[in-house]
C-alpha positions in Angstrom: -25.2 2.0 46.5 -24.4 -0.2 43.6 -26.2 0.2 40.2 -28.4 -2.6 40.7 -29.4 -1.0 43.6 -30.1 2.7 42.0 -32.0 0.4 39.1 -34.2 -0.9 41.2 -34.3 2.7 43.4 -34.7 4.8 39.6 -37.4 2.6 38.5 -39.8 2.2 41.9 -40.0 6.3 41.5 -41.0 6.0 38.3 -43.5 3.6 38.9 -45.1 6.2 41.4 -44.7 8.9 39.1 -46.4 6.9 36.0 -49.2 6.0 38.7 -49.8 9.6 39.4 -49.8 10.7 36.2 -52.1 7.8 35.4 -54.7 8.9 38.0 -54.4 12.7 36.8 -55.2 11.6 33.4 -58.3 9.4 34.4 -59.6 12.1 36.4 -59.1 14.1 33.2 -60.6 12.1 30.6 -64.2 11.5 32.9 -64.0 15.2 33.6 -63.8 15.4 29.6 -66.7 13.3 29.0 -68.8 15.0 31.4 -67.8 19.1 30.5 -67.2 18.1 27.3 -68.7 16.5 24.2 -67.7 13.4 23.1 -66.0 14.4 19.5 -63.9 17.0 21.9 -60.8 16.0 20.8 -58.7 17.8 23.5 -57.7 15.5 26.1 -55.8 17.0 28.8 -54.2 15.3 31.6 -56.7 16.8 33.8 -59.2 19.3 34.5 -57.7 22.5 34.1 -59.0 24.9 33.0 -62.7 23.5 32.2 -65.4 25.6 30.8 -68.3 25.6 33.5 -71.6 27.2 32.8 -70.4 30.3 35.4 -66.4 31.2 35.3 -63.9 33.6 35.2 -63.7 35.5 31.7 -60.1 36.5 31.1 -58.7 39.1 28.7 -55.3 39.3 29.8 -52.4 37.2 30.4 -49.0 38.9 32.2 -45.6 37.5 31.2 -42.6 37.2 33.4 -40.1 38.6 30.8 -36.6 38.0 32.3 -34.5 41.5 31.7 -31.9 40.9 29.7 -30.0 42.9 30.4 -30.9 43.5 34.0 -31.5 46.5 35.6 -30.3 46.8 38.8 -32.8 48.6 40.5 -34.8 49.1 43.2 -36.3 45.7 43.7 -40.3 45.0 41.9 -40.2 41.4 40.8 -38.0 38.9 40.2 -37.0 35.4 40.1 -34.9 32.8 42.1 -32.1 34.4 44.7 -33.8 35.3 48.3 -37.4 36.5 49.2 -37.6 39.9 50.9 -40.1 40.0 53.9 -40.7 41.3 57.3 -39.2 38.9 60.3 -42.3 38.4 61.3 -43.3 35.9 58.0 -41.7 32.4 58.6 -39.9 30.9 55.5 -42.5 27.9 54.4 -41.5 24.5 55.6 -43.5 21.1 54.7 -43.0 17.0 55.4 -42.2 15.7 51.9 -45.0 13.3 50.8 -42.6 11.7 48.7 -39.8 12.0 51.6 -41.5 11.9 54.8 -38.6 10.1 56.4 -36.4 13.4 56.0 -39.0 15.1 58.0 -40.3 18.7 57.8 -37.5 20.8 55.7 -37.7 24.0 54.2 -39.0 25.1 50.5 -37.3 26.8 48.1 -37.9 30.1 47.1 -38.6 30.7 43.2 -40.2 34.3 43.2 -41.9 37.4 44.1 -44.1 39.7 42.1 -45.2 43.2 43.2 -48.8 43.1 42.7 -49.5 46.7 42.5 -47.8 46.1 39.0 -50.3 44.0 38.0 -53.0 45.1 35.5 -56.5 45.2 36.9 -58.1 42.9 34.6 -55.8 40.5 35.9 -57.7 37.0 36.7 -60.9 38.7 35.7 -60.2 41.7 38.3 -59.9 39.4 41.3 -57.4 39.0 43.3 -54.0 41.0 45.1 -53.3 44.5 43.4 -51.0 45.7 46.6 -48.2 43.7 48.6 -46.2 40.8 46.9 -46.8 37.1 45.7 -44.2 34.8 46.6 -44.0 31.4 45.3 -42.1 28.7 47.2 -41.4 25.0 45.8 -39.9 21.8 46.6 -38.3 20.9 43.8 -37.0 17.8 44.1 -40.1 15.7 44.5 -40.6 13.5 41.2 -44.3 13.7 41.1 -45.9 17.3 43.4 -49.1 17.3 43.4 -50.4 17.6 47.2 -49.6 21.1 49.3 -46.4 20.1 50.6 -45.0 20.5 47.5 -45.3 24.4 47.7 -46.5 27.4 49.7 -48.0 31.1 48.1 -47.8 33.5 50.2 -48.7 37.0 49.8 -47.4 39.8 52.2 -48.2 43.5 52.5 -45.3 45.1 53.0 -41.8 44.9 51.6 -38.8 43.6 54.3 -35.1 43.3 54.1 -33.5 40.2 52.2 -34.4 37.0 53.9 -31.5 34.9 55.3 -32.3 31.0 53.9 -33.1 28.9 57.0 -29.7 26.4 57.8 -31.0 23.4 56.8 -32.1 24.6 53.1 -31.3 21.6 50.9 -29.6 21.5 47.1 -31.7 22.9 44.2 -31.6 19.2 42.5 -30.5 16.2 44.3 -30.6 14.4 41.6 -33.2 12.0 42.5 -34.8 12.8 39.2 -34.4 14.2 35.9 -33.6 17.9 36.0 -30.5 20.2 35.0 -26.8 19.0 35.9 -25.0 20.3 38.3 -21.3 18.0 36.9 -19.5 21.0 38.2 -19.8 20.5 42.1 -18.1 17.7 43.8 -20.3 16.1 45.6 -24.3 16.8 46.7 -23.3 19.1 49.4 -21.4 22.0 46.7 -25.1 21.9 44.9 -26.5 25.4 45.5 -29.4 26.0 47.6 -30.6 28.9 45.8 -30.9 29.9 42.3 -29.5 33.0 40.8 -32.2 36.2 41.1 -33.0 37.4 37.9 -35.6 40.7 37.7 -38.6 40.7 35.7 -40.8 42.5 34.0 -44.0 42.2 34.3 -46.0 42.3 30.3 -49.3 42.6 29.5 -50.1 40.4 26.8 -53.9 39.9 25.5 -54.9 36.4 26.4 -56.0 34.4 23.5 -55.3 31.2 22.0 -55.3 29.5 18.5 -56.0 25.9 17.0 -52.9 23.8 16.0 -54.5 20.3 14.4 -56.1 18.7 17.6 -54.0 21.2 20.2 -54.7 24.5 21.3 -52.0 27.0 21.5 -51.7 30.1 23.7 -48.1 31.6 22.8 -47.3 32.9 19.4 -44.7 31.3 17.3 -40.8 32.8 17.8 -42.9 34.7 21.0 -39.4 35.8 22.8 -39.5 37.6 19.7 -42.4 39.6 20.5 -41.0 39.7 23.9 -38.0 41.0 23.1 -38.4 43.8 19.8 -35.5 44.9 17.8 -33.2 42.2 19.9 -30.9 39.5 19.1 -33.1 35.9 19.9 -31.2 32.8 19.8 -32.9 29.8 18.2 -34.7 28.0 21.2 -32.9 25.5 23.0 -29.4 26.5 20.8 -27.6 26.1 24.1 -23.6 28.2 23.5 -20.8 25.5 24.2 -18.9 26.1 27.7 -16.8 28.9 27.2 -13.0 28.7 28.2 -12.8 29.6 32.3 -11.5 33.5 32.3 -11.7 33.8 35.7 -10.0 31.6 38.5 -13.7 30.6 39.6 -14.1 29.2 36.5 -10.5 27.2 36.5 -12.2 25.8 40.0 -15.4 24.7 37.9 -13.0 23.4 35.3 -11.2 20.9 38.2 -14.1 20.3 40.0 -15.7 18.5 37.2 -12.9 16.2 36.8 -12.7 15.5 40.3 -16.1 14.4 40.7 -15.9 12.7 37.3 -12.7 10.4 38.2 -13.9 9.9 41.5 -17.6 8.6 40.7 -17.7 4.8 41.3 -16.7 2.3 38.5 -18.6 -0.8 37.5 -17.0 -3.8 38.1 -15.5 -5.4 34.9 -17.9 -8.2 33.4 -16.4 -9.9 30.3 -19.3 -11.6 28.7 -19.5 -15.4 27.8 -19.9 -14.8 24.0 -16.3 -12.6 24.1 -14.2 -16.0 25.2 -16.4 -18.0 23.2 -15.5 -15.7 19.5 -11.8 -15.7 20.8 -12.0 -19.8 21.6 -13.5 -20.2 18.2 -9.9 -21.6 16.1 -8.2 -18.9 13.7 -10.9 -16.3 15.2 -8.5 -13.5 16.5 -6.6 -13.9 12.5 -9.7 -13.3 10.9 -10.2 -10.2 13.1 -7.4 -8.5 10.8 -8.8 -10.4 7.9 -12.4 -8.3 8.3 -10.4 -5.2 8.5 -8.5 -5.5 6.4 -11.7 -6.7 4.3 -13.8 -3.5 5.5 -10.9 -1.1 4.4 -10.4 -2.8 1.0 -14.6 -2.0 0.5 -13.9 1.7 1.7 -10.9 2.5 -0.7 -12.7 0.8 -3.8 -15.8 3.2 -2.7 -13.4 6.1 -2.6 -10.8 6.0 -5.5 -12.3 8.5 -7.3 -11.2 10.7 -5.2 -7.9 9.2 -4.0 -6.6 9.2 -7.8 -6.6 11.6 -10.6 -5.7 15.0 -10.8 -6.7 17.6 -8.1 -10.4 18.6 -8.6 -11.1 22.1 -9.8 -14.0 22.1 -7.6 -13.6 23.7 -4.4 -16.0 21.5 -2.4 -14.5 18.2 -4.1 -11.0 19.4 -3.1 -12.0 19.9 0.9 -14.0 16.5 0.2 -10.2 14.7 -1.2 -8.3 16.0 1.6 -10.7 14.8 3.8 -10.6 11.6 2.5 -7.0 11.4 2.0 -6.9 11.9 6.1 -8.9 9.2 6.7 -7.3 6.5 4.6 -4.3 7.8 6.8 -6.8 7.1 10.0 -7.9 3.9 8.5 -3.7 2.8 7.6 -2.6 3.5 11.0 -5.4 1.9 13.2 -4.7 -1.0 11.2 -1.1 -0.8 11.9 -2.1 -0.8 15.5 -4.4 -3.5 15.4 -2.1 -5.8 14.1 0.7 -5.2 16.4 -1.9 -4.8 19.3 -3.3 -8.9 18.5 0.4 -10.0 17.8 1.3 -9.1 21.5 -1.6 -10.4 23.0 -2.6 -13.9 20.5 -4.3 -15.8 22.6 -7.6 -15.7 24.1 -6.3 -15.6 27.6 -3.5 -13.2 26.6 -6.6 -10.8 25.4 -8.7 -11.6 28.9 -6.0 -10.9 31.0 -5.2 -7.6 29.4 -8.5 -6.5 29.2 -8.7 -7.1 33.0 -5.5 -5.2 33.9 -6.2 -2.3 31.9 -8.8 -1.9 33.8 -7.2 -2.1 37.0 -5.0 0.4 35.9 -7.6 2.7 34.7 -8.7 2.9 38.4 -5.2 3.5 39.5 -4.9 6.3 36.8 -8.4 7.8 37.7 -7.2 7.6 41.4 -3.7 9.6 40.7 -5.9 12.2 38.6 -7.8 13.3 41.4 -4.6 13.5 43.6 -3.1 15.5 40.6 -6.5 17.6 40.3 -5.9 18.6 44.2 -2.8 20.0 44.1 -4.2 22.2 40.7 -6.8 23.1 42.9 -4.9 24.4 45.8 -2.8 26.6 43.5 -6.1 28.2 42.5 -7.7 28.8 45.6 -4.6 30.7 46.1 -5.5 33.6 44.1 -9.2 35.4 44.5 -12.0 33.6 42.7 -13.3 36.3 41.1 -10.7 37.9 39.8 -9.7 37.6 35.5 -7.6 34.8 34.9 -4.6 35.2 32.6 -4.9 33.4 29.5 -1.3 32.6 29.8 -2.3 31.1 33.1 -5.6 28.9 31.7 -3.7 27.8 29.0 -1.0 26.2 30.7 -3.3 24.3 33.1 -5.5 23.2 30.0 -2.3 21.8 28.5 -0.8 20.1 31.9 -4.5 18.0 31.9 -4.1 16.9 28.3 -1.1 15.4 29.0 -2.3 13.8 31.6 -3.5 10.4 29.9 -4.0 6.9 29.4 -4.5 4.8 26.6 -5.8 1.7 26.0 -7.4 -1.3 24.5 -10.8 -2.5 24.8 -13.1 -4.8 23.1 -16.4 -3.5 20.6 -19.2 -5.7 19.2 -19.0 -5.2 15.0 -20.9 -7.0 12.6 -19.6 -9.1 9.7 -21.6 -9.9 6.7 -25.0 -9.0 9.0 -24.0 -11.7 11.5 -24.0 -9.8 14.6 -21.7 -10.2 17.7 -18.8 -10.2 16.1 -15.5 -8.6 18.4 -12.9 -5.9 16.9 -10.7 -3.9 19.3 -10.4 -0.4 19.4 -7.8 1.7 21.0 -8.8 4.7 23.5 -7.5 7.4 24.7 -9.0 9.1 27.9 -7.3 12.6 29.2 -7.8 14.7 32.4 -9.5 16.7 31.4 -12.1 14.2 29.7 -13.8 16.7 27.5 -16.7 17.1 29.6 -19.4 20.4 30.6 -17.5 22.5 33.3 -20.5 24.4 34.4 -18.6 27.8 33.4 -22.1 28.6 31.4 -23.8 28.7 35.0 -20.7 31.0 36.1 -21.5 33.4 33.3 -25.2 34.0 33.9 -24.0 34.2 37.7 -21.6 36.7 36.9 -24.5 38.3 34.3 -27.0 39.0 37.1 -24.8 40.5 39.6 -23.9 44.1 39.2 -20.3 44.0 40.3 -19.1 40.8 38.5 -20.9 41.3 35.5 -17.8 43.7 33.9 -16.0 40.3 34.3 -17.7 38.6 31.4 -15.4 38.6 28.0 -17.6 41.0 25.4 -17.6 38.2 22.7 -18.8 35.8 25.5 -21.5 38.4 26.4 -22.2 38.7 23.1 -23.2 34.8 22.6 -24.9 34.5 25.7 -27.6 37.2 25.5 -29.6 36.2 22.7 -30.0 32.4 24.4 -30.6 34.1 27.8 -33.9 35.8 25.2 -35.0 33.0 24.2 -38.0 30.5 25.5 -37.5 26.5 26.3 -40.1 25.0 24.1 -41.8 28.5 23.2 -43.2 28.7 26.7 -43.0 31.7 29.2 -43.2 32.2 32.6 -46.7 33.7 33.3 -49.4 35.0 35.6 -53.0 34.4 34.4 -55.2 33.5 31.4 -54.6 30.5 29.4 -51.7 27.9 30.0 -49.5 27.0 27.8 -49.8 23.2 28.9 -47.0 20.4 27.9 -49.4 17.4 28.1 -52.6 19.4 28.5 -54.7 21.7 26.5 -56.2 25.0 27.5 -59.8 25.2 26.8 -61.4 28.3 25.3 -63.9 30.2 27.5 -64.3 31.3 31.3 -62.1 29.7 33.5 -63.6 27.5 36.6 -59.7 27.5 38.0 -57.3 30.8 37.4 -53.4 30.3 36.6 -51.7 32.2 39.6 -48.4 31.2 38.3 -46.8 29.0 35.1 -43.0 28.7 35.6 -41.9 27.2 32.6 -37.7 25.1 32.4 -35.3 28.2 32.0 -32.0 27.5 30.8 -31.2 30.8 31.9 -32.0 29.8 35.4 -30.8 26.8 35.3 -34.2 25.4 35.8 -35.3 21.8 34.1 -38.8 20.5 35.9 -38.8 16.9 35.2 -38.4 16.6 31.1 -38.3 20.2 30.5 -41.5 20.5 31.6 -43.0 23.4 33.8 -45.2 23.9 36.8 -48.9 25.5 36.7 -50.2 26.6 40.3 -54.0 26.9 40.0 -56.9 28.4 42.4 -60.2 28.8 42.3 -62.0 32.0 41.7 -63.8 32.0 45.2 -60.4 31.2 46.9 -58.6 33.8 44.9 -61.4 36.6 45.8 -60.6 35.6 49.5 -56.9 35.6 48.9 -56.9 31.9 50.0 -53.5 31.0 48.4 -53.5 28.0 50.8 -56.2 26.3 48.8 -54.0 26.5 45.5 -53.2 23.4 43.1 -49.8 22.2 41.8 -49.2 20.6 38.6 -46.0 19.4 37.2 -46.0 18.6 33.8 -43.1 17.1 31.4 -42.2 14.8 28.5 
């Protein structure tokens, strides 16, 4: 499909998601004016929760607090991996709405909660206090909102570890904004589960506070609270890839750059105004004349510091040698420059290079991922999940930064605030392009599984565990009581529809709905007394 093409695909979904939203929020706002006075100024997207005359008091809220570190235990709750029910219970299937052409395909499995650990005042007493919850979700639908979209199921009895149906699709396809998934070649390596993380399952009292015109249900810093006398991570500080120390990793680490070099290039399309600036006469001289101009400004800005003796200052030294390296950057760019527009001095002599530097580009990008095969054989010779040598990492890192091309290309600079004037800059592009190698997702893997865990470095573990603490956006996953909405607002008294679930964008399960936004699964208090999960709403919301 060419990008023109995935344009016009991208922005027809968003149209139908903007519509949806649209109608959710019109449905909202009349339900506002009608429930609530006119000076209300709460506006959610849509009617939940409202304050009828007769509702649902609710005094307590229970948080999904992921265990970190897990316990590995006899199974209660937990998120993501593989439901565990009798044979009899059929994994949920559903017709897309969005998708109907695909036809009926399986959901995906996101939890199941052991309701006997539920408190009793739970949803104002109603509801399940024996057998299991279990949530199931299609996650890859842009705007869910209907009941194909999800299935809530609740079972009596606890079965053996459910084999996912054959024809279980990828977590993300990335049809819409959600997490990446760089690291898998193609759509097919995407996972079809996510990791299973335990849970515990907190009580907290359900109450909320007044923020300027929002209302707001979870304390500030609350993985704090969740989490006492524990290392939290500042939310969203994401750690950096680690270096792979297993040979799983290494694969990651390949399997990046394979699917980087072999994604589809753009054709090359030279604009008009470049050949018109290089037709203009003496233009590609004065391109060295602005430099040269623009470095002349720079070094009577930074003397100061070039000349006289060494500062006494410790921060004014670090701040000459840093200067001192980049007049040395600046010297030799120019340098380059200059020999770079004496080769190539003519307008044509610049298009026709630009134009086979891109063909040789592709040729390059081509021979990497030939190169990147023959790496990747070599590690699928040893076992996956075994330690890799550091000897061993560090040789293949440096074989992939040797592997390089440089070249020119053209940038748009200003000049005296006329705009759309054209500099060249030189690039250099190595194998291993610098990119996210997905060996974060490997460590929480490895985190939640009782045999590879030991793999994990300690310093590794050690940065990891207070971001695996932490909440995306201050909001948990939770069971009851007030939500904590993204575009919405909870409203203060009984409840005319009960939270059954909130499951909020974990970067610990590599969960991003929409915008790191989360779902909300409501249900009335008549359905909920009759355990009628089938008459249950879905809401996504996002940025």
């Amino acid at each position: 499909m060419s990008w023109w093409q995935l344009l016009i695909v991208g922005a027809a979904a968003f149209i139908v998601w903007d519509f949806r939203r649209f109608r959710r929020a019109k449905a909202a706002r009349q339900a506002s004016s009608s429930g609530a006075g006119s000076n209300d100024p709460a506006r959610p997207l849509r009617d939940v929760p409202v304050s009828p005359p007769a509702g649902v008091s609710e005094c307590v809220s229970v948080i999904l607090r992921r265990q970190v570190p897990p316990r590995f235990e006899a199974p209660r709750s937990w998120l993501g991996g593989l439901p565990m029910i009798s044979d009899h219970v059929e994994w949920p299937r559903s017709v897309s709405a969005e998708h109907p052409e695909q036809g009926e395909r399986p959901l995906h499995f996101l939890a199941q909660i052991a309701c006997a650990d539920l408190p009793a005042e739970l949803w104002g007493g109603l509801g399940p206090r024996d057998g299991w919850l279990l949530l199931f979700v299609d996650p890859n639908q842009g705007a869910p909102e209907e009941p194909d979209a999800f299935r809530i199921l609740h079972v009596d009895t606890l079965g053996p570890e459910r084999k996912p149906p054959f024809d279980l699709g990828p977590v993300h396809d990335g049809a819409y904004t959600g997490p990446g998934y760089d690291y898998c070649r193609s759509l097919a390596e995407v996972p079809t589960l996510w990791r299973r993380w335990p849970v515990d399952l907190v009580v907290v009292a359900n109450t909320l506070t007044k923020a300027g015109n929002r209302t707001v249900v979870a304390p500030d810093n609350f993985a704090e609270i969740l989490y006492p006398g524990q290392r939290v991570a500042p939310d969203r500080q994401r750690p950096s890839d680690p270096e792979p120390f297993t040979w799983r990793g290494a694969l990651y680490v390949l399997d990046s750059i394979e699917r980087s070099c072999s994604a589809p290039m753009d054709e090359l399309r030279l604009p008009n105004e470049l050949a018109e600036r290089l037709n203009q006469p003496g233009y590609i001289g004065s391109i060295i004349a602005a430099v040269d101009a623009d470095d002349a400004k720079w070094t009577a800005s930074s003397q100061p510091l070039l000349e006289g003796p060494e500062p006494e200052d410790e921060t004014l030294r670090l701040r000459r040698v840093q200067t001192i390296a980049v007049a040395e950057v600046r010297r030799t760019r120019r340098e380059a420059l200059a020999a770079f527009l004496a080769s190539h001095s003519t307008p044509d002599s610049i298009i026709a290079y630009l134009r086979q530097s891109n063909r040789d580009l592709r040729h390059w990008r081509a021979e990497v991922v030939d190169r990147v095969a023959g790496e990747r054989s070599a590690v699928l010779a040893h076992d996956l999940d075994s330690l890799m040598p550091i000897e061993a990492w560090q040789a293949l890192k440096a074989r992939l930064r040797r592997d390089t091309f440089r070249f020119w290309n053209y940038h748009w600079v200003d000049r005296d605030g006329e705009r759309l004037h054209v500099s060249f800059w030189k690039k250099e592009l190595s194998a291993d392009l610098g990119q996210r190698t997905g060996v974060r997702e490997l460590v929480a893997d490895y985190y939640v599984d009782a045999v590879r865990r030991s793999l994990i470095p300690p310093a590794v573990l050690a940065e990891f565990e207070p971001h695996w603490r932490s909440l995306d956006d201050n909001r948990p996953h939770r069971m009851g009581g007030y939500h904590d909405g993204v575009q919405s607002d909870a409203r203060v008294g009984p409840a005319s529809e009960l939270l059954l679930f909130q499951i909020a964008s974990d970067d610990a399960m590599h969960w991003s709905w929409g915008d790191s936004g989360a779902f909300y699964f409501f249900l009335k208090p008549d359905a909920l007394k009759a355990l009628s999960f089938s008459r249950a709403q879905i809401l996504l919301e996002c940025h």
